[in-house]
N, C-alpha and C positions, 0 to 999 in steps of 0.2 A: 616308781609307779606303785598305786596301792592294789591288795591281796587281791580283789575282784577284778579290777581289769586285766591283771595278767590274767585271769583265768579267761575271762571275757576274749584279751587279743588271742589267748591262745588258740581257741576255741574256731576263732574269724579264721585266723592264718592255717586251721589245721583241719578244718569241718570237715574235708574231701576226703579225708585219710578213712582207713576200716573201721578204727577205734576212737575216734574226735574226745575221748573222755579221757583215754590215756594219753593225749597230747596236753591235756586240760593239767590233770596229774603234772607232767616233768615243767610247764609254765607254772605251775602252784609251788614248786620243789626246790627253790631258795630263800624265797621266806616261810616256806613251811618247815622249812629242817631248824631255823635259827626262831626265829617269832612264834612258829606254830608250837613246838618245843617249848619256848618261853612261857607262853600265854597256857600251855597244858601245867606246868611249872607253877604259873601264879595259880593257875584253878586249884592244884592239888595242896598248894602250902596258904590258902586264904589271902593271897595277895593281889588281887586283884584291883585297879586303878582305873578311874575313866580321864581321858584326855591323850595326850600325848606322855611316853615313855620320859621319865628321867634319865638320862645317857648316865651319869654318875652312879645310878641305882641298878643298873642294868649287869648281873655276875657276869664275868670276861668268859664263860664259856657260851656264852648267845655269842658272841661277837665275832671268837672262833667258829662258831658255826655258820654264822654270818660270812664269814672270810669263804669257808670250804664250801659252801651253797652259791656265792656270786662269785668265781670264779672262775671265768670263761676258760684258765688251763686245766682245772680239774674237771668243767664240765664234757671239753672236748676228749680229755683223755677215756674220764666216763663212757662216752659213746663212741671212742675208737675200744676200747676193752671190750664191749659190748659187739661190736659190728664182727671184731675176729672172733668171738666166739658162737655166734649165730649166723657168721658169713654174710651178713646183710647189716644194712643201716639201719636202724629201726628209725621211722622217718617220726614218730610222734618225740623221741627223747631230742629233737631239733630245737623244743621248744623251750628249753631249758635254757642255751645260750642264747636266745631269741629275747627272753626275759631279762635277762643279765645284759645284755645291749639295751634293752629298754631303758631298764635303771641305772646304766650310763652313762645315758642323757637327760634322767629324770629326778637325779638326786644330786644335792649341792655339795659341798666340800666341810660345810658347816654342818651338815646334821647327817648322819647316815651316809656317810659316799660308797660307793659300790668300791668293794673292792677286788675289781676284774681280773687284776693279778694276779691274784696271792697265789702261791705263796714267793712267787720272781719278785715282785714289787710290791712298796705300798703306794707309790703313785696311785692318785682318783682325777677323774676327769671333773673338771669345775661344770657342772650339768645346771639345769634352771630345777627348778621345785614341784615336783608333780603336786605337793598340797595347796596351791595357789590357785583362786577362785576360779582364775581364767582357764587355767589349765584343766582344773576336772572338768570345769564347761565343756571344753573344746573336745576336750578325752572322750567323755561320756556321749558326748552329741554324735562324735565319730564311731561311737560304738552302737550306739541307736541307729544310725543310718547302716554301718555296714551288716548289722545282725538282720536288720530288716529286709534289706539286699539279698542274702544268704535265705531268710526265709522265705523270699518271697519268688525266690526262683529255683528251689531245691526241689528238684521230681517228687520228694516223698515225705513234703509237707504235705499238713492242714488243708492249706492253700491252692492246692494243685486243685485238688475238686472243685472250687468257686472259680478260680480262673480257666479251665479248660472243658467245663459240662456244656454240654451243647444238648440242645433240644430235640427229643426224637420226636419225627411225623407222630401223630397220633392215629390208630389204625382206624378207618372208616369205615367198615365192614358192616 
């Protein structure tokens, strides 16, 4: 899935939480550790490209990081280390494996495959192509409906004021 809708589902899946920003963060935090890295990487050495990434071009430490960011055993591990030392789950760092499932099923075996394992296996699951026209349609459409859901019914929206003002008598006096 691309960098904005994981922030986007994260956001959906995690709104309710205290901090909905820091759940936003640990959804942003596999391809931000490996791509966002990179892309800071091209900024600073003038390499910068538009389109799509050359895979041959790509130094092998994006890739490692790539590994260590989608990693559903290290993410889990992540947040059991985390829960014994705080005694609690922290429920926004959910969003991390939540992401890494996404891209699961959303990256194909040919370009980019999640690599869920690592570092037990390099098995990838043969996923469909979230860059496929159909697909952001559907993504994004889903994302419009359930954001709009969320705002539209959240006590301490915008929107609370226009849906629940009611008319007072005017004093006759």
């Amino acid at each position: 899935m691309d960098f904005f809708a994981h922030g986007l589902w994260s956001y959906i899946f995690f709104n309710k939480t205290k901090k909905p920003w820091l759940a936003v963060i640990f959804g942003l935090l596999p391809d931000t550790i490996s791509w966002g890295l990179y892309f800071v990487f091209n900024l600073l050495t003038g390499s910068i490209n538009s389109g799509p990434p050359i895979v041959e071009n790509i130094p092998g430490w994006v890739f490692g990081l790539y590994g260590l960011g989608h990693s559903i055993i290290v993410a889990v591990l992540v947040i059991l280390i985390v829960s014994l030392i705080i005694k609690k789950v922290p429920i926004f760092m959910l969003t991390w494996p939540v992401a890494i499932v996404m891209d699961i099923f959303t990256h194909t075996r040919e370009f980019l495959p999640t690599p869920f394992l690592w570092p037990v296996s390099d098995w990838k699951f043969p996923g469909i192509s979230w860059g496929t026209k159909t697909f952001i349609i559907v993504n994004y459409s889903l994302i419009i409906v359930c954001l709009g859901y969320i705002f539209l019914n959240n006590k301490t929206t915008f929107f609370k004021r226009f849906r629940t003002k009611k008319l007072k008598p005017k004093n006759r006096n």
